[in-house]
Predicted model as a PDB file, atoms N, CA, C, CB and O in Angstrom, pLDDT in the B-factor column:
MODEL        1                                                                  
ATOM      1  N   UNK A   1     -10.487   3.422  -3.985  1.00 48.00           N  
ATOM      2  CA  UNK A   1     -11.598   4.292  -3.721  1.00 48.00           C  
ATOM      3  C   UNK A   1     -12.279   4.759  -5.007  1.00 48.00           C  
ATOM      4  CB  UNK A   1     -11.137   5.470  -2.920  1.00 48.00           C  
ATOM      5  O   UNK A   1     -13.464   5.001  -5.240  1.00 48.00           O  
ATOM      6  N   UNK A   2     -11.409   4.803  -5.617  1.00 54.00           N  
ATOM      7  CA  UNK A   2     -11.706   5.493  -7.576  1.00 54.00           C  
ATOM      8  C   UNK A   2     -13.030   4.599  -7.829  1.00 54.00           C  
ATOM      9  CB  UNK A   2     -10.037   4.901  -9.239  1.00 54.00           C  
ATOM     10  O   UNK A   2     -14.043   5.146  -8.266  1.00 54.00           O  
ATOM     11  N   UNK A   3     -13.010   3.544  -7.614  1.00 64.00           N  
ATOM     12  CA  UNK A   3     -13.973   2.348  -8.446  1.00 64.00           C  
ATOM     13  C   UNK A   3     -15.556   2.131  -7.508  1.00 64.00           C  
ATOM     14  CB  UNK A   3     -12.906   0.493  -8.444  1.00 64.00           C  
ATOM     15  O   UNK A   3     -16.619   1.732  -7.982  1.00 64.00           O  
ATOM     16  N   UNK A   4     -15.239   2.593  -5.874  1.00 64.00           N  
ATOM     17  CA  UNK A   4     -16.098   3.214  -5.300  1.00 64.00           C  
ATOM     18  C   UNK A   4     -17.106   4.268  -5.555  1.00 64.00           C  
ATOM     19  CB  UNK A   4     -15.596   3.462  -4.673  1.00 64.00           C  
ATOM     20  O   UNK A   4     -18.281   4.166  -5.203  1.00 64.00           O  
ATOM     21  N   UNK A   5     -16.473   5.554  -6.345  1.00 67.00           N  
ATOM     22  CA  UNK A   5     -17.194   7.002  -6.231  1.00 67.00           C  
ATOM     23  C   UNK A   5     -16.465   7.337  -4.990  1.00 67.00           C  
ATOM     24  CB  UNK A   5     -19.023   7.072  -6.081  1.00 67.00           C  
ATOM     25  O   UNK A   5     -17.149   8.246  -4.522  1.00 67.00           O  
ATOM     26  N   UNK A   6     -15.455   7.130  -4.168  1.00 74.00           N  
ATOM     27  CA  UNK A   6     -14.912   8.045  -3.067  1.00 74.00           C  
ATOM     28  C   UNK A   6     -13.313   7.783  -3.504  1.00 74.00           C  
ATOM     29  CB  UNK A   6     -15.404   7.541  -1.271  1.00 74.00           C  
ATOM     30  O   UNK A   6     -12.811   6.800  -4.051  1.00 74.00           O  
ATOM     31  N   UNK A   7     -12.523   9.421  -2.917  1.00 84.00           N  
ATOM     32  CA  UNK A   7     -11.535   9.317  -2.502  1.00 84.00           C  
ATOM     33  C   UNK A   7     -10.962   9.518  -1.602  1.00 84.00           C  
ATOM     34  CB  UNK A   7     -11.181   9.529  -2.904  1.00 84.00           C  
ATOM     35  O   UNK A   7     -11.709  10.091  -0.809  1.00 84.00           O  
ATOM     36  N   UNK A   8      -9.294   9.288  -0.904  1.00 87.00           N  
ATOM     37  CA  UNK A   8      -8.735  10.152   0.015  1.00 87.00           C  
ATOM     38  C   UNK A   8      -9.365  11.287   0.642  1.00 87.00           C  
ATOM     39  CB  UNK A   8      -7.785  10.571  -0.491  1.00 87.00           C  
ATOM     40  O   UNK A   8      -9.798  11.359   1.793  1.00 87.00           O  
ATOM     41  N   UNK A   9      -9.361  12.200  -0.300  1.00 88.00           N  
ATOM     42  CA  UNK A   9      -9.550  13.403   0.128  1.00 88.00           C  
ATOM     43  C   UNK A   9     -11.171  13.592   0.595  1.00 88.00           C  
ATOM     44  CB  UNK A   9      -9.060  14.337  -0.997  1.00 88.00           C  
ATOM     45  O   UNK A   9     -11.477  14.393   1.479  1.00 88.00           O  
ATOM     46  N   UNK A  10     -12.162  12.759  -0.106  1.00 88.00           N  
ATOM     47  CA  UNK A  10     -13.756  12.915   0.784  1.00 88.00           C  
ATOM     48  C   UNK A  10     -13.311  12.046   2.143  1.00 88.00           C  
ATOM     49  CB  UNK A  10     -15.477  11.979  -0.213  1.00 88.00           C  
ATOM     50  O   UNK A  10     -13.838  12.245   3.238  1.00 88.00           O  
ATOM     51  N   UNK A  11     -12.633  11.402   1.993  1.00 90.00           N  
ATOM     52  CA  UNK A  11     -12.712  10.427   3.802  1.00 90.00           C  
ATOM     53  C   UNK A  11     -11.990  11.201   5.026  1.00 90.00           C  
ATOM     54  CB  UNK A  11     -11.637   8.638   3.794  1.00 90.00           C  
ATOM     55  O   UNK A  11     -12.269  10.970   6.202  1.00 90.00           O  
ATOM     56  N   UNK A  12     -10.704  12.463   4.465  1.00 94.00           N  
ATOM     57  CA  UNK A  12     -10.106  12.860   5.029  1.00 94.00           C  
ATOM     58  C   UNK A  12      -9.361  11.878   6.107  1.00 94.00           C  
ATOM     59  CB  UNK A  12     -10.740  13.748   5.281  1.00 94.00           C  
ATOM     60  O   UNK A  12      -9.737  12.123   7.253  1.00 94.00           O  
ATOM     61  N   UNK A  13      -8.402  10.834   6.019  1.00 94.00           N  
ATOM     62  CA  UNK A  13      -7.449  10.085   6.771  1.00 94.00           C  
ATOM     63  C   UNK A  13      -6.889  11.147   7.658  1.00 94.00           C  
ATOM     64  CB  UNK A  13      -6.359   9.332   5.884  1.00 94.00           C  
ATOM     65  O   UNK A  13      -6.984  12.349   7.411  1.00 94.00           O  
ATOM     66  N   UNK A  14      -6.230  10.578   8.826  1.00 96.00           N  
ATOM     67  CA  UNK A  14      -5.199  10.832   9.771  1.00 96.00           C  
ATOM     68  C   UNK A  14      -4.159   9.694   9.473  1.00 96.00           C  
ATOM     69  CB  UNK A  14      -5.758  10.840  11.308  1.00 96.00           C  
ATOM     70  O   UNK A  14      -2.968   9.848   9.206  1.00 96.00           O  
ATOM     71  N   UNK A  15      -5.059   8.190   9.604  1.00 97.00           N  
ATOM     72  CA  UNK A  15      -4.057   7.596   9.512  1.00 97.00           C  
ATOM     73  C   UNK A  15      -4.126   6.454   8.174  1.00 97.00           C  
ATOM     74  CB  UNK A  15      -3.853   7.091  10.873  1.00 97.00           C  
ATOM     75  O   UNK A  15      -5.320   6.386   7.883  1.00 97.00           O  
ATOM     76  N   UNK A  16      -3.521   5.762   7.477  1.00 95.00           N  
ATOM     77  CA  UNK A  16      -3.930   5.081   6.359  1.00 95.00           C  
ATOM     78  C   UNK A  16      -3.371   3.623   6.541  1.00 95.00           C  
ATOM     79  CB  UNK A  16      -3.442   5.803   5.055  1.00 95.00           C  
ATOM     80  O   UNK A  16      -2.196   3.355   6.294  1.00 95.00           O  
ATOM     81  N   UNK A  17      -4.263   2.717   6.979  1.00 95.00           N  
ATOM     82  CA  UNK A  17      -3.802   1.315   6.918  1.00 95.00           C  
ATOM     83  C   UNK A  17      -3.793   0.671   5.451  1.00 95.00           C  
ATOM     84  CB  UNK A  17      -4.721   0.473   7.842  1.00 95.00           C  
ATOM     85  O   UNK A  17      -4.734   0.798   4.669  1.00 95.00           O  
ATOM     86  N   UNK A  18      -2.754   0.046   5.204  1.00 92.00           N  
ATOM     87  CA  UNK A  18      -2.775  -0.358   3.722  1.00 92.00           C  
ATOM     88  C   UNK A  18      -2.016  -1.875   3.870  1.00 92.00           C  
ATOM     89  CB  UNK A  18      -1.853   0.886   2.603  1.00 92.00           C  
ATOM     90  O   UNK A  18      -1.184  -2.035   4.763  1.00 92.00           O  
ATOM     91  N   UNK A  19      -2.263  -2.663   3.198  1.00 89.00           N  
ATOM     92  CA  UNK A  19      -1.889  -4.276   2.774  1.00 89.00           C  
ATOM     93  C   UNK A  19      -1.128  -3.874   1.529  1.00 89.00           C  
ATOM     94  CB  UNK A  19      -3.357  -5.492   2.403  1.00 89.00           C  
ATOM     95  O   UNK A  19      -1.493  -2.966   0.783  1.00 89.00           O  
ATOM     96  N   UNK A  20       0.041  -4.672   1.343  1.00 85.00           N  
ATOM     97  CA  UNK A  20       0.740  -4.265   0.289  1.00 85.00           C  
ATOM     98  C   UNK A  20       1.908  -5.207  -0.030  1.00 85.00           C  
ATOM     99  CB  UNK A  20       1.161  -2.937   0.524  1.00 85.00           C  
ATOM    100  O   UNK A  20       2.942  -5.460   0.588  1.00 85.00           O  
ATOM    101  N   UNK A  21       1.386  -5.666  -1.249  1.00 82.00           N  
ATOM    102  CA  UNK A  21       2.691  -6.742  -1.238  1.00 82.00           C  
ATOM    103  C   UNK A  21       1.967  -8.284  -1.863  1.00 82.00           C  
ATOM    104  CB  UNK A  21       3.421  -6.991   0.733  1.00 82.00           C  
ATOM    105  O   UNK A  21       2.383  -8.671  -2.955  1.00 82.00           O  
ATOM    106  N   UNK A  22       0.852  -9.154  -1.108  1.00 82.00           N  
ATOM    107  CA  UNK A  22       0.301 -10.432  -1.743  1.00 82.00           C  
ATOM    108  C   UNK A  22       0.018 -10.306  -3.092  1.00 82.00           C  
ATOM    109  CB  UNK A  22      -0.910 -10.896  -1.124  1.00 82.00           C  
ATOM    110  O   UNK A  22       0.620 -11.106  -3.809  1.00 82.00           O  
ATOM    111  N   UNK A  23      -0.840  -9.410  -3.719  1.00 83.00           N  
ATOM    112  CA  UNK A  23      -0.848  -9.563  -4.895  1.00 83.00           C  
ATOM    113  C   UNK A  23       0.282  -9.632  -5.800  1.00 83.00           C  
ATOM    114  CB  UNK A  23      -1.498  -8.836  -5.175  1.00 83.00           C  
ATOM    115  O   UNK A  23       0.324 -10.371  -6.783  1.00 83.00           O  
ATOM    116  N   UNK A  24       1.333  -8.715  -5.378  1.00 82.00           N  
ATOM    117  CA  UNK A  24       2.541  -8.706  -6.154  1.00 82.00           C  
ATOM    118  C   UNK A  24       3.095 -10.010  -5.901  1.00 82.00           C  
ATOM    119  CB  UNK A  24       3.516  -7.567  -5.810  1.00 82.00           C  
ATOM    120  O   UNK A  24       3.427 -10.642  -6.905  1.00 82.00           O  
ATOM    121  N   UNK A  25       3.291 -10.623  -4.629  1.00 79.00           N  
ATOM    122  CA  UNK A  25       3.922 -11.816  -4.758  1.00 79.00           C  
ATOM    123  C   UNK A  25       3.599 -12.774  -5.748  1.00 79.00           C  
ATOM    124  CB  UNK A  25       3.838 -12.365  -3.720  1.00 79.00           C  
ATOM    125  O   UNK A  25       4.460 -13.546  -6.170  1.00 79.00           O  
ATOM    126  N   UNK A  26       2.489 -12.788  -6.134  1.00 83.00           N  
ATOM    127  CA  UNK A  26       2.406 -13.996  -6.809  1.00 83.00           C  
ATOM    128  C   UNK A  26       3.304 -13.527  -8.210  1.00 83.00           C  
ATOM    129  CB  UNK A  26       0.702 -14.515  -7.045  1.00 83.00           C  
ATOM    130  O   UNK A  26       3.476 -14.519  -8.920  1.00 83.00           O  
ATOM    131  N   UNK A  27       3.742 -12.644  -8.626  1.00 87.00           N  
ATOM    132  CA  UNK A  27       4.590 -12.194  -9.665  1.00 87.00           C  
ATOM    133  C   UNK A  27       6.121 -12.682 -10.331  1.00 87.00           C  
ATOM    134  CB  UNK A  27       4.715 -11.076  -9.252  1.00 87.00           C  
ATOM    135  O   UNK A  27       6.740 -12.563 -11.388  1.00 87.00           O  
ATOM    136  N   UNK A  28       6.359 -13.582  -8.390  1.00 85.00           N  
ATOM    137  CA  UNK A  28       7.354 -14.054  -8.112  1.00 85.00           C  
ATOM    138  C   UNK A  28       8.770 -13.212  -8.596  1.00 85.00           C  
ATOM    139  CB  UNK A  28       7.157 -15.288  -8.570  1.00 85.00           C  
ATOM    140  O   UNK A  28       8.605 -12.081  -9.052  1.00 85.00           O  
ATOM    141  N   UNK A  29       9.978 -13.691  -8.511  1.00 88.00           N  
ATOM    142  CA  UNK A  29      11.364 -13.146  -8.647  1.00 88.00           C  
ATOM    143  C   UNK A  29      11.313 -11.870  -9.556  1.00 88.00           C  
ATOM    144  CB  UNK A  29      12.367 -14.264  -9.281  1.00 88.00           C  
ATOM    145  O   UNK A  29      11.933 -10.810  -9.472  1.00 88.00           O  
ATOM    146  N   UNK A  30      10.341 -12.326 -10.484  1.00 92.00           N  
ATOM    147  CA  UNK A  30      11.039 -11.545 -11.919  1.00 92.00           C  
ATOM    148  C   UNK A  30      10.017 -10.303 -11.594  1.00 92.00           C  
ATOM    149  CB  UNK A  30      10.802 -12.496 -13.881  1.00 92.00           C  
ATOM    150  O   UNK A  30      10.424  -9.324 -12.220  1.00 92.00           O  
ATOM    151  N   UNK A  31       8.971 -10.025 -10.927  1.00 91.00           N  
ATOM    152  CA  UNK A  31       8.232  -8.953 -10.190  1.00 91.00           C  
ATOM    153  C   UNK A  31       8.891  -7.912  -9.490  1.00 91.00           C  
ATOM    154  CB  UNK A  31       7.465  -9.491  -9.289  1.00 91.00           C  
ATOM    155  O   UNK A  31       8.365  -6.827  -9.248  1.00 91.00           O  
ATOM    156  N   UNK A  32      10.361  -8.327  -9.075  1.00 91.00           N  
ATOM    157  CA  UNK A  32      10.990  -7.478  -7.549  1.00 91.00           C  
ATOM    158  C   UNK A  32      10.611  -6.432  -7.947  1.00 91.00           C  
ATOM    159  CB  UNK A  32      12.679  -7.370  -7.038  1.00 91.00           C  
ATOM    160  O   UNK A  32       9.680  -5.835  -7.407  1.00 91.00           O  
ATOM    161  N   UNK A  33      11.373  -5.903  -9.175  1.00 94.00           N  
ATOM    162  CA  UNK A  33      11.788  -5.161  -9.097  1.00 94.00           C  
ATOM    163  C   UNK A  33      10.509  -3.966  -9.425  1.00 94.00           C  
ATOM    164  CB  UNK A  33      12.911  -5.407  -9.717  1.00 94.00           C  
ATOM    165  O   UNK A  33      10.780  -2.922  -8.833  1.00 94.00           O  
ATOM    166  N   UNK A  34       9.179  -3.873 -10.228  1.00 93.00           N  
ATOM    167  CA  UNK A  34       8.272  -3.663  -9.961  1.00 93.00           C  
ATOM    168  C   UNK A  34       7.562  -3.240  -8.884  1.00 93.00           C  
ATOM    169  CB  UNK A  34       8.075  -4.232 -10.255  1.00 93.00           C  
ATOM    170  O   UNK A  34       7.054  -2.126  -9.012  1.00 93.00           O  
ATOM    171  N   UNK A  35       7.429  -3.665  -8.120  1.00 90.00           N  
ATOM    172  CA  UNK A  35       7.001  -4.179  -6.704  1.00 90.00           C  
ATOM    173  C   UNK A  35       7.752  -3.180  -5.886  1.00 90.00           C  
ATOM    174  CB  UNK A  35       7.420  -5.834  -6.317  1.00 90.00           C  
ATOM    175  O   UNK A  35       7.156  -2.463  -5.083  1.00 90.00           O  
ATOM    176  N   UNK A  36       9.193  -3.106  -6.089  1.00 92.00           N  
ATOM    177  CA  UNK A  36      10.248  -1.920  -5.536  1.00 92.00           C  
ATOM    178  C   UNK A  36       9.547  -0.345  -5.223  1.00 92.00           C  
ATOM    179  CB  UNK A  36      11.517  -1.679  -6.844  1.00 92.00           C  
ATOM    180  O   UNK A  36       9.226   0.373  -4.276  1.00 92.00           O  
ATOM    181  N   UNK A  37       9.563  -0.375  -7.248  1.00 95.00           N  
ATOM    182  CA  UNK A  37       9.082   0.666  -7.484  1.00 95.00           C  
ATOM    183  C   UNK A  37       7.561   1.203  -7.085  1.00 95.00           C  
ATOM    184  CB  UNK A  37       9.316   0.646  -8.605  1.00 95.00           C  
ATOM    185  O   UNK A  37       7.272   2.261  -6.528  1.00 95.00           O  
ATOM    186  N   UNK A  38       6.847   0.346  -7.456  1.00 92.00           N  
ATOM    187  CA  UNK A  38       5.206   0.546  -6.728  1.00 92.00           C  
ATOM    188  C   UNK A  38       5.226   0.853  -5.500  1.00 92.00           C  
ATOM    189  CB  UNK A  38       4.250  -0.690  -6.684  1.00 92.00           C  
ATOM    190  O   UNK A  38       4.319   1.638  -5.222  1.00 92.00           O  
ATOM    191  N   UNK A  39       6.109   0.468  -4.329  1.00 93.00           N  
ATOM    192  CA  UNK A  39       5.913   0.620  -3.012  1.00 93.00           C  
ATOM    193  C   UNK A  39       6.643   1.909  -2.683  1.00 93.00           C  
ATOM    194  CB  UNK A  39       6.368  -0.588  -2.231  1.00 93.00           C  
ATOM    195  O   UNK A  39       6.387   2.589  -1.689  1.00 93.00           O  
ATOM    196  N   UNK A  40       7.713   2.240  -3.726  1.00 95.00           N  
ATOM    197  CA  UNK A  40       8.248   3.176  -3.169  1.00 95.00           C  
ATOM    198  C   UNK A  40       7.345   4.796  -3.272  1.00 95.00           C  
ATOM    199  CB  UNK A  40       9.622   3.093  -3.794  1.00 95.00           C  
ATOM    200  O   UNK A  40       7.317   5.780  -2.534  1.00 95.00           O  
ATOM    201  N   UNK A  41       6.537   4.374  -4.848  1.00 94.00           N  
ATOM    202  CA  UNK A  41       5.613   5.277  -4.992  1.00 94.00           C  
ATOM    203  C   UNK A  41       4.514   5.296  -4.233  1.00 94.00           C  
ATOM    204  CB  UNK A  41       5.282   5.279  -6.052  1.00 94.00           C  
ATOM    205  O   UNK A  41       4.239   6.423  -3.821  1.00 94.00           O  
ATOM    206  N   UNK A  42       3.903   4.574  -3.955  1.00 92.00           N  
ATOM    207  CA  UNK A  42       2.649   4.338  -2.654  1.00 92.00           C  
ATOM    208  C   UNK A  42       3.238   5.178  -1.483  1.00 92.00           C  
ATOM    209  CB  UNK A  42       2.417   2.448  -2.016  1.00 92.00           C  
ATOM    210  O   UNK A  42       2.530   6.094  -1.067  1.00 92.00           O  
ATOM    211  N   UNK A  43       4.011   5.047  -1.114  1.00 95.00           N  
ATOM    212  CA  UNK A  43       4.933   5.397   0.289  1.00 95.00           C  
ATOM    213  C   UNK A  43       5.048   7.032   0.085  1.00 95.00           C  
ATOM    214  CB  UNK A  43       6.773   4.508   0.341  1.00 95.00           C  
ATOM    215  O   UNK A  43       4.546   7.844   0.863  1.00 95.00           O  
ATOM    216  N   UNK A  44       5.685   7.318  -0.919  1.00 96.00           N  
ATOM    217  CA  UNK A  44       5.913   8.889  -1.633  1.00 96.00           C  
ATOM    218  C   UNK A  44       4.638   9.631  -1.455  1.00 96.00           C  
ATOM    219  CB  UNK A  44       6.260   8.873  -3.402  1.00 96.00           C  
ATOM    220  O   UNK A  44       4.418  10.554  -0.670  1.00 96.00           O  
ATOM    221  N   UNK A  45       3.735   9.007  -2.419  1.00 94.00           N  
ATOM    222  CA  UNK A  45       2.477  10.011  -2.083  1.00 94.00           C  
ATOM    223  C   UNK A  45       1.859   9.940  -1.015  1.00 94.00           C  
ATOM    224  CB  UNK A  45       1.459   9.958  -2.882  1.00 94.00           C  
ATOM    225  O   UNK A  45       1.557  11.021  -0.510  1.00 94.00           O  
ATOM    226  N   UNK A  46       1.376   8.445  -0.162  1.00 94.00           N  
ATOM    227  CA  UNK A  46       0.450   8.685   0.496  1.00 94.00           C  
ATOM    228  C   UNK A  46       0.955   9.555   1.777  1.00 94.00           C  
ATOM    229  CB  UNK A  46      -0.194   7.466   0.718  1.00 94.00           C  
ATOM    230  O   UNK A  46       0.096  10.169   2.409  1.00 94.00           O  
ATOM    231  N   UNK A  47       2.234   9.627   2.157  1.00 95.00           N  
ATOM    232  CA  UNK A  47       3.241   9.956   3.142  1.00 95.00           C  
ATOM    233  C   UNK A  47       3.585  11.827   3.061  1.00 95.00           C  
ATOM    234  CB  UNK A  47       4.718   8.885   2.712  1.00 95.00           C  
ATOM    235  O   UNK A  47       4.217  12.469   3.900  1.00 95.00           O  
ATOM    236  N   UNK A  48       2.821  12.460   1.555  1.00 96.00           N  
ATOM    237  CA  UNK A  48       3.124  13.285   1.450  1.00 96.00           C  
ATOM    238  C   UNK A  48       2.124  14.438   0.990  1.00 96.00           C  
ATOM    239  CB  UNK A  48       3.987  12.988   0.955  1.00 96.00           C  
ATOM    240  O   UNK A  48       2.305  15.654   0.923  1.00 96.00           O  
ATOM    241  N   UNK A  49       0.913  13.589   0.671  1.00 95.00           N  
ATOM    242  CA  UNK A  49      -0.264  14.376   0.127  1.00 95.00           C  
ATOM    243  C   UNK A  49      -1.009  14.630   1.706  1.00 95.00           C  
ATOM    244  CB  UNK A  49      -1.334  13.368  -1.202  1.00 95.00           C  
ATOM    245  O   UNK A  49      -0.690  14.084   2.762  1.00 95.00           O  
ATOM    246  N   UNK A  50      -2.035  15.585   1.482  1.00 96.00           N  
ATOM    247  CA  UNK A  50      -2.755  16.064   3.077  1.00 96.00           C  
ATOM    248  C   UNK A  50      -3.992  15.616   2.691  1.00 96.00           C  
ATOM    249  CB  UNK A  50      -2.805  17.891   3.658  1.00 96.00           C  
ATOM    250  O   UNK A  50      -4.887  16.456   2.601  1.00 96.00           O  
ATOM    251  N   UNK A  51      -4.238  14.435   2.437  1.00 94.00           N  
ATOM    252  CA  UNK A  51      -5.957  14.460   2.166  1.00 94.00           C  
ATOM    253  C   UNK A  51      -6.910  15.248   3.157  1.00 94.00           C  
ATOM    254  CB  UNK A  51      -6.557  12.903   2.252  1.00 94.00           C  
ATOM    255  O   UNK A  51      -8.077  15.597   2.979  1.00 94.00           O  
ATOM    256  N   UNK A  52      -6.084  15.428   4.249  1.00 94.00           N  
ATOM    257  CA  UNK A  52      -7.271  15.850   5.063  1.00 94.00           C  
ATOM    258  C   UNK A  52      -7.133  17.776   5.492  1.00 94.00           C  
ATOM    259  CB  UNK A  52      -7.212  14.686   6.660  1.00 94.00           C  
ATOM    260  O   UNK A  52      -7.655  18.433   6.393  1.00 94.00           O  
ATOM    261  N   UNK A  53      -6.134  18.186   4.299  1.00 93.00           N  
ATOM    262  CA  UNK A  53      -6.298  19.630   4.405  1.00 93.00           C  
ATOM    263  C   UNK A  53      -5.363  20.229   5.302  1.00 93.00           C  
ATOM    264  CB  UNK A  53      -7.613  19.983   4.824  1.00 93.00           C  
ATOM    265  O   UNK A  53      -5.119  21.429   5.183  1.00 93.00           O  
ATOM    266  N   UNK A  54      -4.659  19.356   6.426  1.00 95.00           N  
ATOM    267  CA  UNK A  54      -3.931  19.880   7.438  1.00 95.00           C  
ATOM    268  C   UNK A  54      -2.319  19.296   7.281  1.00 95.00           C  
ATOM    269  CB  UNK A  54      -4.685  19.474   8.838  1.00 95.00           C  
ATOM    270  O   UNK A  54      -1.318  19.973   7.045  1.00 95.00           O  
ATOM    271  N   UNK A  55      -2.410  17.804   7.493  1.00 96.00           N  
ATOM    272  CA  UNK A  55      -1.382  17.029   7.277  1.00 96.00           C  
ATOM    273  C   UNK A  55      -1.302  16.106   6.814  1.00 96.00           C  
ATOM    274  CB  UNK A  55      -0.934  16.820   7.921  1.00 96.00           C  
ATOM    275  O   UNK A  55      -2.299  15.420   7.038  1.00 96.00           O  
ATOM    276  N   UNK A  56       0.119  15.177   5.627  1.00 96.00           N  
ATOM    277  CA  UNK A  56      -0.178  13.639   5.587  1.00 96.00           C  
ATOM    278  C   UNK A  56      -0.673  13.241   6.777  1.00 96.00           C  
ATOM    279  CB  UNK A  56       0.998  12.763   5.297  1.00 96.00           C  
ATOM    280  O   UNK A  56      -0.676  13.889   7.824  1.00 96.00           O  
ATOM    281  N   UNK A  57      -1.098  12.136   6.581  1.00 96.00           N  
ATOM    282  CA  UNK A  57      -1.298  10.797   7.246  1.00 96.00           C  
ATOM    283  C   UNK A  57      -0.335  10.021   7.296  1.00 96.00           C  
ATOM    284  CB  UNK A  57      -2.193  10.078   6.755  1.00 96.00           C  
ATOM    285  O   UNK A  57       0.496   9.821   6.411  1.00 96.00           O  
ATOM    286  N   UNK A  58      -0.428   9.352   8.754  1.00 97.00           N  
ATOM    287  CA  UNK A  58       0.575   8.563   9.131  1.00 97.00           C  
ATOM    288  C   UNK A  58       0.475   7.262   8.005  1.00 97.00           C  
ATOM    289  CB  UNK A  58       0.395   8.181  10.760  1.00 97.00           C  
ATOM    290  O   UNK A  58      -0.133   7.534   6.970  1.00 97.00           O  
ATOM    291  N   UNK A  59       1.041   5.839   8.137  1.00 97.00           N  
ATOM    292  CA  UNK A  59       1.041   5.118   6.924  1.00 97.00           C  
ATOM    293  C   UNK A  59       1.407   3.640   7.674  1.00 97.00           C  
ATOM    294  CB  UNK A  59       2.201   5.767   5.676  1.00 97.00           C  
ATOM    295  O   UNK A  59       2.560   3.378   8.017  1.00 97.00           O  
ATOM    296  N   UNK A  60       0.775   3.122   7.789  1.00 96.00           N  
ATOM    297  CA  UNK A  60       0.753   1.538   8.541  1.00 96.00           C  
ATOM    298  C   UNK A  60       0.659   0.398   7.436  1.00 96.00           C  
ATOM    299  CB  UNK A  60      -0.729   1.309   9.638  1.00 96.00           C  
ATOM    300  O   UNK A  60      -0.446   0.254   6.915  1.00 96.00           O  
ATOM    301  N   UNK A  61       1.550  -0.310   7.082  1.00 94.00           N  
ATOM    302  CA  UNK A  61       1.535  -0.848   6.100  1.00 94.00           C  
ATOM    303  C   UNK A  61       1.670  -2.801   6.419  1.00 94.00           C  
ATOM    304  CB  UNK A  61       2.671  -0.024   5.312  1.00 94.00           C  
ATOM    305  O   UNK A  61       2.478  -3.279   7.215  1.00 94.00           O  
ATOM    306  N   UNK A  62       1.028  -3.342   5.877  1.00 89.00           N  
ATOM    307  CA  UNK A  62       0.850  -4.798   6.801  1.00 89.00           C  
ATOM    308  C   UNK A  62       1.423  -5.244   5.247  1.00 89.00           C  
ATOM    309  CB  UNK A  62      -1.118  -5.532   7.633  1.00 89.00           C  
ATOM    310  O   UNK A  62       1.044  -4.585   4.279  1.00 89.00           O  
ATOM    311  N   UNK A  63       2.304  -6.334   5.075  1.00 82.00           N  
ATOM    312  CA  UNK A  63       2.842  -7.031   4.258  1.00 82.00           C  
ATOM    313  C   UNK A  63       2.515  -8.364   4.365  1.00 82.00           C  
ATOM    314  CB  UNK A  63       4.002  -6.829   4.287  1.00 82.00           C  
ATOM    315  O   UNK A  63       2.384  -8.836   5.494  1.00 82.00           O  
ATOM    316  N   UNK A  64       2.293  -9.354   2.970  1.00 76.00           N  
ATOM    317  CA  UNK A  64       1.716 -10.512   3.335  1.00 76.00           C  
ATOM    318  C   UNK A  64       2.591 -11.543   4.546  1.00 76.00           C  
ATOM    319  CB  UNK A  64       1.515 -11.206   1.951  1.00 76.00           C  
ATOM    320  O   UNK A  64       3.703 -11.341   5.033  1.00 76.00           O  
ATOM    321  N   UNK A  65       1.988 -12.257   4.704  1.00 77.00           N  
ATOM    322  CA  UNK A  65       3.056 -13.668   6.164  1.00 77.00           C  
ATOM    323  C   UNK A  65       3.871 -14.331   5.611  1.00 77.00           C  
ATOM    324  CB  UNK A  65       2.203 -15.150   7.034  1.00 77.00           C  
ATOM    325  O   UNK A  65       3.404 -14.930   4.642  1.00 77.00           O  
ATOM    326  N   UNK A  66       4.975 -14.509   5.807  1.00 75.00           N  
ATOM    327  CA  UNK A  66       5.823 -15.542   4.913  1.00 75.00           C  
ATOM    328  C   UNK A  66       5.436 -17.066   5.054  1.00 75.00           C  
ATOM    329  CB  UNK A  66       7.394 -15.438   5.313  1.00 75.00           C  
ATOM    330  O   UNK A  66       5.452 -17.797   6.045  1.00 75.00           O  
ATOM    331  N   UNK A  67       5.102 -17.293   3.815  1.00 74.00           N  
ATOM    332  CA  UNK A  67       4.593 -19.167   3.747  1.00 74.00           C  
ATOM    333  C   UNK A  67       6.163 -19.412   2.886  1.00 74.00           C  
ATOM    334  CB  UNK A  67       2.523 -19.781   2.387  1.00 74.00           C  
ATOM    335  O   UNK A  67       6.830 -18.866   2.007  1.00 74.00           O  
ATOM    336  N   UNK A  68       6.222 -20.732   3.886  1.00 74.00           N  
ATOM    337  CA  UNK A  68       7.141 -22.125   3.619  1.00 74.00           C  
ATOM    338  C   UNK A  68       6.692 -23.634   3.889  1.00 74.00           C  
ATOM    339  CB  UNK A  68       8.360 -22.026   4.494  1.00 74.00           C  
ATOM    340  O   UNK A  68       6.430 -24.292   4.896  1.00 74.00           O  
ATOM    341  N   UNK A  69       6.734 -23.912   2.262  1.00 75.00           N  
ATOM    342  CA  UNK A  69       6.252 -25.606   2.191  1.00 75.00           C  
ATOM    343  C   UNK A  69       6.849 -25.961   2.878  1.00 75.00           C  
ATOM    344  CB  UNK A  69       6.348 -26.544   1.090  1.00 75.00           C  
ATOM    345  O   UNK A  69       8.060 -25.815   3.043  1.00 75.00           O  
ATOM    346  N   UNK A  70       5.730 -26.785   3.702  1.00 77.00           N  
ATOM    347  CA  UNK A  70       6.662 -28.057   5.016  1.00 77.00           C  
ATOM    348  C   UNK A  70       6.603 -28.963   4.512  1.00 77.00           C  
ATOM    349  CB  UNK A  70       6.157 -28.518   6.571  1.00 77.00           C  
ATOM    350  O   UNK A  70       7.109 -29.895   5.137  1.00 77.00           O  
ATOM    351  N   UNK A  71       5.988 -29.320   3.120  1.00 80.00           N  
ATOM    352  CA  UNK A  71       5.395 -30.530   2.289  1.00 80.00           C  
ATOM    353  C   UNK A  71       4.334 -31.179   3.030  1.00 80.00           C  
ATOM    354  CB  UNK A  71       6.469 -31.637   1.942  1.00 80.00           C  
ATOM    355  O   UNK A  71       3.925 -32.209   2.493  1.00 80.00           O  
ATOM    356  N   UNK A  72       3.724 -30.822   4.224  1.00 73.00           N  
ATOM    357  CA  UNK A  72       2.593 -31.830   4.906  1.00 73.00           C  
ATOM    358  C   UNK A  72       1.315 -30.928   4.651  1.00 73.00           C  
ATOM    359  CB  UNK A  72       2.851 -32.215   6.776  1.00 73.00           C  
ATOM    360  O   UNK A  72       0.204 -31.313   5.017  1.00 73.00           O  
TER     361      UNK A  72                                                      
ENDMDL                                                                          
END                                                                             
């Protein structure tokens, strides 16, 4: 939202859908543990701040699909 001119707190959420995870994958193995930490912090705040003055927001989080080469 930063790179917008808006944040959280002008949209006021109830609920916050977020994607989380493809970009990091491509980081592969040596990323985990990164990736750990980033999500655990994403999760912390957004789960705990009130953007909207009353309560967090709930937190729906979609993770990329697991791809496996079939080789075809």
């Amino acid at each position: 939202f930063e790179d917008h001119g808006h944040t959280l707190e002008d949209e006021k959420p109830d609920v916050i859908i977020a994607g989380f995870g493809f970009n990091e994958s491509f980081r592969g193995p040596g990323g985990l543990e990164t990736f750990k930490a980033d999500l655990d912090a994403f999760i912390k705040t957004t789960t705990t701040t009130t953007y909207n003055g009353e309560h967090p927001p709930k937190l729906v989080l979609f993770s990329p699909i697991p791809y496996e080469d079939l080789g075809n």
